[in-house]
N, C-alpha and C positions, 0 to 999 in steps of 0.2 A: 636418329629419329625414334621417339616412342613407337614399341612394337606391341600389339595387344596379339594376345593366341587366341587363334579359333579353330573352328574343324567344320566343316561341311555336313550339313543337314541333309541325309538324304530319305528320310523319313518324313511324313507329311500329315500323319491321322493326328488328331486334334489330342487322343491321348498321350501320343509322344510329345507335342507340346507344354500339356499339363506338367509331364514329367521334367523335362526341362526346365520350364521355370522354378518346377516345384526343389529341382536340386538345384533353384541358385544359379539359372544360365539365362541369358536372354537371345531368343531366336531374334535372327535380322539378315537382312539383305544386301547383298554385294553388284553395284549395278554400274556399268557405263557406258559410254560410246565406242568403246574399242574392247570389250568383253561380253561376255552373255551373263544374264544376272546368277548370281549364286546363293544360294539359302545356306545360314553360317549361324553357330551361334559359339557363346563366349560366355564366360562367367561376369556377372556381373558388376560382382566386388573390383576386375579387373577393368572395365568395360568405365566404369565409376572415376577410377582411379584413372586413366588416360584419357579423358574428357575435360578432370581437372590439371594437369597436367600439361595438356598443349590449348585448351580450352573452345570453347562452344564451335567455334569457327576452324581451330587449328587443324592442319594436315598430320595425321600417323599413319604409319603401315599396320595393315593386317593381316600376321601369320598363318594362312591357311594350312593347315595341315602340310607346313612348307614352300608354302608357295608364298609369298609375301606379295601385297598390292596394298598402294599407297590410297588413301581415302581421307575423306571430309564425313561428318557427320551432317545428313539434310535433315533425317526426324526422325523423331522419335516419342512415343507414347508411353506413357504410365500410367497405375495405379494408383489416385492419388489414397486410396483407404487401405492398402497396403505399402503406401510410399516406399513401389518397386517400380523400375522399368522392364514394360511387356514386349516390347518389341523397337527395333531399330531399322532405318537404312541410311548404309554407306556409300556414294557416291567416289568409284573409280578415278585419281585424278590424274595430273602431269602437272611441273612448274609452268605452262602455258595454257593450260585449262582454264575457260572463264566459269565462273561459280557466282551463284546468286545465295543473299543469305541474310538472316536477321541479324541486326547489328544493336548492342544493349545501347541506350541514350544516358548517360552519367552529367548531373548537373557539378558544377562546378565553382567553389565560391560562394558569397553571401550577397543576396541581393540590396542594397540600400533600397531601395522599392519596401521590399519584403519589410524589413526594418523599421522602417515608415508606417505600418500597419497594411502594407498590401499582402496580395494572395498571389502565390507563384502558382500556375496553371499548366502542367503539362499536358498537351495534347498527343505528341507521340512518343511511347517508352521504348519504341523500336524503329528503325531505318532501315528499309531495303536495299541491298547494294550490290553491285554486280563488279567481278575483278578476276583477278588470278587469286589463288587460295594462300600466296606469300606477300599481297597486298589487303587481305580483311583483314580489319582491325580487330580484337574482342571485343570492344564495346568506344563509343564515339566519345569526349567530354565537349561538354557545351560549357561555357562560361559564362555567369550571370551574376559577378559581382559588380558592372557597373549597372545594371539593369535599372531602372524606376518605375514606379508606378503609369501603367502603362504603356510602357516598351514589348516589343515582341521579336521573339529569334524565329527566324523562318530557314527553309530548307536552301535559300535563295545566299544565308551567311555562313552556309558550311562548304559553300561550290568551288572548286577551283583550285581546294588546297588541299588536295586528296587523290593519290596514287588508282582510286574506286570511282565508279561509275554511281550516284544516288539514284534509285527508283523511285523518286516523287516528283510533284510539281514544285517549280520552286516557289509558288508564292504560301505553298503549306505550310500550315504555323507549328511548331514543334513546344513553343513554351511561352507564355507571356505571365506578365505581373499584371493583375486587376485590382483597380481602388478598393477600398478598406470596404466592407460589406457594413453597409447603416441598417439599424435595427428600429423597422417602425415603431411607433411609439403606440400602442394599443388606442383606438377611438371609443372614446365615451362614448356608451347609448344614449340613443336618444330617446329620454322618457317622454311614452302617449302619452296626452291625457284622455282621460276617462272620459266616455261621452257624456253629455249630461240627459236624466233619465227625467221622463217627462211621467209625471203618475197624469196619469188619462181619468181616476175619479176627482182629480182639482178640476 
């Protein structure tokens, strides 16, 4: 299992913070149902690096200052005018731990719809889902090459074939084709005519 190093925060003023990030560490939280939460942080070239490596949803352990506990990534916040990350929390897990989580939506294939001159309309780029942390997926594929103009995939054709629990209604639309957008054709004015001006000395 991917192991990322951390060390235990236990300084708390805002300028220890500053410092922190300012060398490059991102503070974050270590929390669960069977520990008390713990303030930790990590570099975050490393932090970067085992994110992409077991990915959004994946379980890794983190090395506390030796101690190791196995974790999920719930959130986390950045910078986007310094595109850094400010802060984290890691959610404590077990392989029978149920976990809730955003799940990416990936289309799949080429629509003959689309083709045709229609618009492919996504309505959801994410899925909430509830499971154990070795049943989320990274990201869902939807398939939409038989699709046509005016078809729709709802949350209602993803059910039933999946190790995860979906947190939506099933009849929620996740993606549809809509007909080809007509472009009105501008309306002529209608020219006044002029009133006709009565000279009051005739």
């Amino acid at each position: 299992m991917t192991v990322l190093e951390a060390k235990e925060r236990k300084e708390f003023r805002h300028s220890f913070l500053t410092k922190i990030r300012a060398d490059g560490n991102v503070p974050a939280i270590v929390y669960g149902t069977k520990m008390e939460s713990k303030p930790i942080f990590f570099t975050e070239a490393d932090f970067i690096k085992t994110i992409r490596e077991v990915g959004r949803n994946g379980v890794f352990s983190v090395n506390i200052d030796g101690e190791k506990v196995d974790v999920v990534l719930t959130e986390y916040q950045a910078d986007p005018l310094k595109n850094t990350v400010v802060h984290a929390d890691l959610l404590s897990v077990d392989k029978s731990t149920q976990i809730t989580a955003e799940v990416t939506v990936n289309t799949v294939g080429e629509s003959p719809g689309v083709k045709e001159g229609g618009v492919l309309q996504q309505a959801l780029h994410e899925i909430t889902v509830t499971g154990t942390p070795g049943n989320i997926p990274q990201s869902i594929d939807v398939d939409i090459s038989k699709l046509e103009i005016n078809d729709v995939v709802t949350i209602e054709d993803l059910k039933g074939a999946s190790s995860y629990e979906i947190e939506h209604d099933a009849e929620e639309t996740i993606l549809s084709v809509l007909p080809p957008r007509v472009e009105e054709e501008p309306q002529e004015e209608e020219v006044k005519e002029e009133p006709e001006v009565i000279n009051e000395k005739e």
